[in-house]
C-alpha positions as CSV (number, residue, x, y, z in Angstrom):
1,X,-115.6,1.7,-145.5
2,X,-118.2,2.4,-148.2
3,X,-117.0,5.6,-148.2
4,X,-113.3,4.4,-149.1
5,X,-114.8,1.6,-151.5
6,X,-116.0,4.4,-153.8
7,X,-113.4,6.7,-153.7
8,X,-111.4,3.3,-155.0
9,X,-114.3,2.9,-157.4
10,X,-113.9,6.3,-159.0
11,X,-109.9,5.7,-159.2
12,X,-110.4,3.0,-161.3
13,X,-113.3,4.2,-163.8
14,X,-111.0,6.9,-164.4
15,X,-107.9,4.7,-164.7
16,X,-109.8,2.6,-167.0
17,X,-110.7,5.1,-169.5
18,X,-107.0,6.5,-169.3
19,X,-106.3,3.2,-170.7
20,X,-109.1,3.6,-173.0
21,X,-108.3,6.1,-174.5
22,X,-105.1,5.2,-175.6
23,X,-106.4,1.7,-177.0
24,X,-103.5,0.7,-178.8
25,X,-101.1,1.0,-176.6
26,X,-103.2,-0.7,-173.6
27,X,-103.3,-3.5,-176.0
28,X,-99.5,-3.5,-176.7
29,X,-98.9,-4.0,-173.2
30,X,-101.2,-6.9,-172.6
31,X,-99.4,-8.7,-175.5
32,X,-96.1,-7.6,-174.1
33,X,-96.9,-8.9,-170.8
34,X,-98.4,-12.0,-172.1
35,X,-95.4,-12.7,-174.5
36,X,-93.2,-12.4,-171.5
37,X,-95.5,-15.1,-169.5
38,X,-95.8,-17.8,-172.9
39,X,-91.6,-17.5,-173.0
40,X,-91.9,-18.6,-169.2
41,X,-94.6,-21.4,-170.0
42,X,-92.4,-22.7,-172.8
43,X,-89.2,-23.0,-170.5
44,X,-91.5,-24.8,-167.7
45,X,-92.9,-27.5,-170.4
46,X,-89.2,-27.7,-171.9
47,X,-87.8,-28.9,-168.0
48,X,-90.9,-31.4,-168.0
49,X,-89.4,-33.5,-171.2
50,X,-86.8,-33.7,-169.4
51,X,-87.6,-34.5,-166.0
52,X,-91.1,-35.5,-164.4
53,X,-90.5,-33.5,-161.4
54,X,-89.5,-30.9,-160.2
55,X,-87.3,-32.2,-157.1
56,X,-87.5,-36.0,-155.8
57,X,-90.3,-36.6,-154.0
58,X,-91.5,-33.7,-154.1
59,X,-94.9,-34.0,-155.4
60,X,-93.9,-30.9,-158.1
61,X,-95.2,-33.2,-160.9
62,X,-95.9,-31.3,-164.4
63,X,-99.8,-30.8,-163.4
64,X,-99.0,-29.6,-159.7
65,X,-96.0,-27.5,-160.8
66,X,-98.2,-25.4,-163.5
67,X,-100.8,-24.7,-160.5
68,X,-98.1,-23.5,-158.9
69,X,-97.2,-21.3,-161.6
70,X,-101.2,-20.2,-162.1
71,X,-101.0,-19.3,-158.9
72,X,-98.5,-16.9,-158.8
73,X,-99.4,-14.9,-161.8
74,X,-102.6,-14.3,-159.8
75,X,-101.0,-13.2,-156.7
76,X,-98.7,-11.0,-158.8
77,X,-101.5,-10.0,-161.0
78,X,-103.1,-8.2,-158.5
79,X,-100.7,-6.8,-157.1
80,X,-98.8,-5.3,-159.7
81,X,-102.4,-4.0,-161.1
82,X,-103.4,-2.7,-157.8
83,X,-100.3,-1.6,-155.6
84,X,-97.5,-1.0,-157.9
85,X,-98.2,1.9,-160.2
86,X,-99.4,4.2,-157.6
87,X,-96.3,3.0,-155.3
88,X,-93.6,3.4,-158.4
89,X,-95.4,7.4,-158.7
90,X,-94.0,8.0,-155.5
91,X,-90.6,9.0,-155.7
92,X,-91.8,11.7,-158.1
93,X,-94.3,13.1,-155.5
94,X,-91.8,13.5,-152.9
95,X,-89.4,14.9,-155.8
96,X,-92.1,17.2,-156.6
97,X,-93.8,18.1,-153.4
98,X,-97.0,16.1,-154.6
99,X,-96.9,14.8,-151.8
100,X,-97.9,17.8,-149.8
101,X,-101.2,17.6,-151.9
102,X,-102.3,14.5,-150.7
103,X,-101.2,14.8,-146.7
104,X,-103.7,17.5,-146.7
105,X,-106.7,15.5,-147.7
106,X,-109.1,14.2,-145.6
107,X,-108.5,10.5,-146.2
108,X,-105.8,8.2,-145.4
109,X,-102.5,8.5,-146.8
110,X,-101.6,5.3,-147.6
111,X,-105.0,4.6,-149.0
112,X,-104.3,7.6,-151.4
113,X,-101.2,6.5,-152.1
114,X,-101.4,3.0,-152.6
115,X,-104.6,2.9,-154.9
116,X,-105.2,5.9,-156.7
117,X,-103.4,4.2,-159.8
118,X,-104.9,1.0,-161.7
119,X,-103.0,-0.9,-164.4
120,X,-105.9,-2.8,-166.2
121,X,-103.1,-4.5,-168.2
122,X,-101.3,-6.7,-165.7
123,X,-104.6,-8.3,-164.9
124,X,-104.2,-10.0,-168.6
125,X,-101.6,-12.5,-166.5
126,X,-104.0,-13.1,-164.1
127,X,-107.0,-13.8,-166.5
128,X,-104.2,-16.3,-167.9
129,X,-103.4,-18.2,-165.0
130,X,-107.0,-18.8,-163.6
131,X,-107.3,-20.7,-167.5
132,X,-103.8,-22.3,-166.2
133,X,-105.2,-23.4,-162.8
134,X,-108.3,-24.8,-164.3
135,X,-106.2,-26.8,-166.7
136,X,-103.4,-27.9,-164.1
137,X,-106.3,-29.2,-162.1
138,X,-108.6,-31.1,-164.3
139,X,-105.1,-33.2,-164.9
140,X,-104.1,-33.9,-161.6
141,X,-104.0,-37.1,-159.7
142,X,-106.3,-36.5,-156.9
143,X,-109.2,-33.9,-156.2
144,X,-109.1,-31.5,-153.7
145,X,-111.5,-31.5,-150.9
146,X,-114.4,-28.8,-150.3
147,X,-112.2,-27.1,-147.8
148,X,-109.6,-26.2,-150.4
149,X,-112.1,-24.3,-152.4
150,X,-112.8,-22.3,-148.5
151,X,-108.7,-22.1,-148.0
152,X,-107.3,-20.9,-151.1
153,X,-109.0,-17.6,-152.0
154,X,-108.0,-16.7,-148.7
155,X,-104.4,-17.8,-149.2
156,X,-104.7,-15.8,-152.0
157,X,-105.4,-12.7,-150.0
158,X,-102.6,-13.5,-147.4
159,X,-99.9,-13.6,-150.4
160,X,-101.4,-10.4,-151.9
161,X,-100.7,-8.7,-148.4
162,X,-97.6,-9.8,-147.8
163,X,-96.7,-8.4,-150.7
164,X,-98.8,-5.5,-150.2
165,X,-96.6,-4.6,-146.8
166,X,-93.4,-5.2,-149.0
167,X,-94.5,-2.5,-151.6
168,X,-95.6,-0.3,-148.5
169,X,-92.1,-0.1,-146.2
170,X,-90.0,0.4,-149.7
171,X,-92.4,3.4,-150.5
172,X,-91.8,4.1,-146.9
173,X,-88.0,4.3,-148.1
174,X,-88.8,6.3,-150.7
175,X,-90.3,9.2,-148.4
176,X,-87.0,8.7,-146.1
177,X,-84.8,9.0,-148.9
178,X,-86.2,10.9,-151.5
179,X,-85.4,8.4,-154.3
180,X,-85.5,5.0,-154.1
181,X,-85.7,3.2,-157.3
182,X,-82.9,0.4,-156.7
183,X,-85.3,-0.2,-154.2
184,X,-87.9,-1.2,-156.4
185,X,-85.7,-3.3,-158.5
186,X,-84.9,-4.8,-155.0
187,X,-88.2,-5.9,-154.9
188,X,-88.2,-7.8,-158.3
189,X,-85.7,-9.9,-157.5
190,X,-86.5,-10.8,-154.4
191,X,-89.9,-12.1,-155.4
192,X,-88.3,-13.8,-158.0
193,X,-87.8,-16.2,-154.7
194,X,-91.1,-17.1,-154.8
195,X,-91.6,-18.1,-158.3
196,X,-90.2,-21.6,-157.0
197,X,-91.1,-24.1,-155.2
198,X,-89.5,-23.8,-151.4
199,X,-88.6,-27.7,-151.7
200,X,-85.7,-26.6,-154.5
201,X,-84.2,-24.3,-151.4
202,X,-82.2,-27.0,-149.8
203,X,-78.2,-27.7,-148.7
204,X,-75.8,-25.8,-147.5
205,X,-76.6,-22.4,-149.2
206,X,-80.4,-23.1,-149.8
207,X,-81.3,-24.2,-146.3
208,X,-80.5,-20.7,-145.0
209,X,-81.7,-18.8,-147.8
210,X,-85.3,-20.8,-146.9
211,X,-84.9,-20.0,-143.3
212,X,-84.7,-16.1,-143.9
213,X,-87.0,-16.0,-147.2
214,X,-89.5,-17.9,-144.8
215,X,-89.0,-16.1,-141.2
216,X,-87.5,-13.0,-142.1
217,X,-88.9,-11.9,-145.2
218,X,-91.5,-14.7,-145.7
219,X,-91.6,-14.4,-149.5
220,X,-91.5,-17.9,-149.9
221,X,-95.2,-18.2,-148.4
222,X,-96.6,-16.0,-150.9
223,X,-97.0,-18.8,-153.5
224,X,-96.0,-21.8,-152.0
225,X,-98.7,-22.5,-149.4
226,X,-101.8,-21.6,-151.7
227,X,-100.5,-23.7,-154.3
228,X,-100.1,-26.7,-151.7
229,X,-102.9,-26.5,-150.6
230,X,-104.5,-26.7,-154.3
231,X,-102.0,-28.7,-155.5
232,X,-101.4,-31.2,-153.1
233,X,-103.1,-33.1,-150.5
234,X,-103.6,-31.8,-147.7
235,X,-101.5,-33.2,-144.5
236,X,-100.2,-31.9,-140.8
237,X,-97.4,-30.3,-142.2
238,X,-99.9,-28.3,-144.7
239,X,-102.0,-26.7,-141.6
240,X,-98.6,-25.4,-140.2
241,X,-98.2,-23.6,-143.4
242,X,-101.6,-22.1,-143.4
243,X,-101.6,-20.8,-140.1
244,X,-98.0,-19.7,-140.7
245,X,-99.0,-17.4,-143.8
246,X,-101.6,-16.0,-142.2
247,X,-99.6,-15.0,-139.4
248,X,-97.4,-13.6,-141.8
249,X,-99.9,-11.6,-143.6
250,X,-101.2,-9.8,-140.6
251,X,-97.7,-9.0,-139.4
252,X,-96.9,-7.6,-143.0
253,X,-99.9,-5.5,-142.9
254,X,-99.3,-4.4,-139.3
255,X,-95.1,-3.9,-139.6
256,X,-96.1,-1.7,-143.2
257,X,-98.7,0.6,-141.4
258,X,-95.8,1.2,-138.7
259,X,-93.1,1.6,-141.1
260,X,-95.3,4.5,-143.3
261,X,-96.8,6.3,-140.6
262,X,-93.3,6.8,-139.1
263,X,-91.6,7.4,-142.2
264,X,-95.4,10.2,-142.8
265,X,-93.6,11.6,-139.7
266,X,-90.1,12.5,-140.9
267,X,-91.4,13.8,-144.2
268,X,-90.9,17.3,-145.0
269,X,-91.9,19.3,-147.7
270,X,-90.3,19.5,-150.8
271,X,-90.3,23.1,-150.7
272,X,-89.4,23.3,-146.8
C-alpha cells in the first residue's frame, strides 16, 4: 500500500508542475470552471424567489437544497480531479498501443490507469462547495448530531466510488471497443441525475426512472444520501439509505474490478 501511495504521490507532484508550468492557462480553467458553477448558483437562488422549496414537504428548503448542491461539487470534484483525466487518455492508448506499455509494468493496471493523471483545476469546485456547505449549514433550522460529522465523510467516499466503478466499466468499454467517447458523454448525462434531489423523481415516468437510477445504476445515491444525512434529520428511513449506499459502493467497486480485468483479458495489441 505505501508502496502504491507513493507511486500516486509522484503522479501528482509531476501533474502539478505540468500545471505549473503553464500558469496561465491552469488559471483560465479554474475561472472557467468556476464561472460555469456561479451561472448554476445564480439559477438555484433565482428558483428560491420563487418558491421556498424545492418539492412539497420535502424538507429541500433554500439552506438544505444548497448543501445539497455543496455536496455534489465535492463528490464530483474529486472525481473529475482524480479519475477522469487519466480515464478520458484511454481511448488514445488503446488507439496507440500505449497500452501495451503499461500491461507490462509491475503494478496494477487499473491503478496505472486510473490515477496517473491529476487535474488540480477541478478541485477549484470543490474548494467552493466546502465554503457552500459551511454556509448552507450555519443557516439551517436544526444542527446535526455528532454522528453526522462520523457518517458523512464516509458517504462522501461511497459516492466517489460509485462513481469511481462507473468511470472504470466505461474505460472497460473503451478497451473492448477501441473508442468509446459517446461513452463518456453517456456518463455526463447520466450524472446529471444526481444533481437533484431523488424526491423531484416521482409519477408515472419519474417513479421508474428512480427505481432504476436507484437499483440499477444507483446514481441517485451518489448525492442524495450524504446530503440527508447533513441536511436533514436523521430518521429510520435515513439509515436505510446509508446502508443502502454503502452496499452500493462496494458492489460498484467490486462489479468495476470484474468488468476491467475481463475486458484486460480480451485486449490485444494495437500492433497484433
Amino acid at each position: 500500500m505505501n508502496r502504491y501511495l507513493s507511486i500516486f504521490g509522484t503522479f501528482a507532484r509531476a501533474c502539478l508542475v505540468r500545471d505549473m508550468t503553464f500558469r496561465a492557462n491552469f488559471i483560465l480553467e479554474c475561472v472557467t470552471s468556476l464561472g460555469w458553477m456561479s451561472m448554476n448558483l445564480a439559477f438555484y437562488l433565482l428558483v428560491f424567489t420563487y418558491t421556498p422549496e424545492i418539492g412539497k414537504g420535502s424538507g429541500w428548503s433554500k439552506a438544505p437544497f444548497f448543501a445539497f448542491v455543496a455536496t455534489g461539487l465535492i463528490i464530483n470534484a474529486i472525481v473529475q480531479a482524480f479519475f477522469m483525466p487519466s480515464a478520458e487518455e484511454l481511448t488514445e492508448m488503446v488507439r496507440t498501443g500505449g497500452l501495451d506499455a503499461v500491461l507490462v509494468q509491475p503494478l496494477d493496471a487499473q491503478f496505472l490507469l486510473s490515477l496517473h493523471r491529476v487535474d488540480f483545476s477541478s478541485l477549484a469546485n470543490g474548494l467552493v462547495g466546502v465554503g457552500l456547505l459551511a454556509w448552507a449549514l450555519g443557516r439551517m433550522d436544526h444542527t446535526p448530531p455528532a454522528i453526522t460529522w462520523l457518517l458523512y465523510p464516509l458517504l462522501l467516499l461511497c459516492g466517489v466510488a460509485i462513481l469511481y466503478g462507473l468511470v472504470i466499466m466505461l474505460a472497460a468499454a473503451t478497451i473492448l471497443m477501441g473508442r468509446n467517447q459517446s461513452l463518456y458523454d453517456f456518463w455526463f448525462y447520466l450524472t446529471n441525475f444526481s444533481r437533484y434531489p431523488a424526491e423531484i423523481y416521482a409519477g408515472p415516468w419519474g417513479g421508474p426512472l428512480r427505481t432504476v437510477c436507484t437499483f440499477v445504476i444507483p446514481i441517485l445515491l451518489v448525492v442524495n444520501v450524504p446530503a440527508r444525512v447533513i441536511a436533514q434529520p436523521l430518521t429510520g428511513e435515513a439509515w436505510g439509505a446509508v446502508a443502502a449506499a454503502v452496499i452500493a459502493a462496494i458492489a460498484s467497486l467490486i462489479a468495476s474490478r470484474l468488468v476491467f480485468q475481463r475486458a484486460l483479458a480480451r485486449y490485444r495489441s494495437a500492433s497484433s
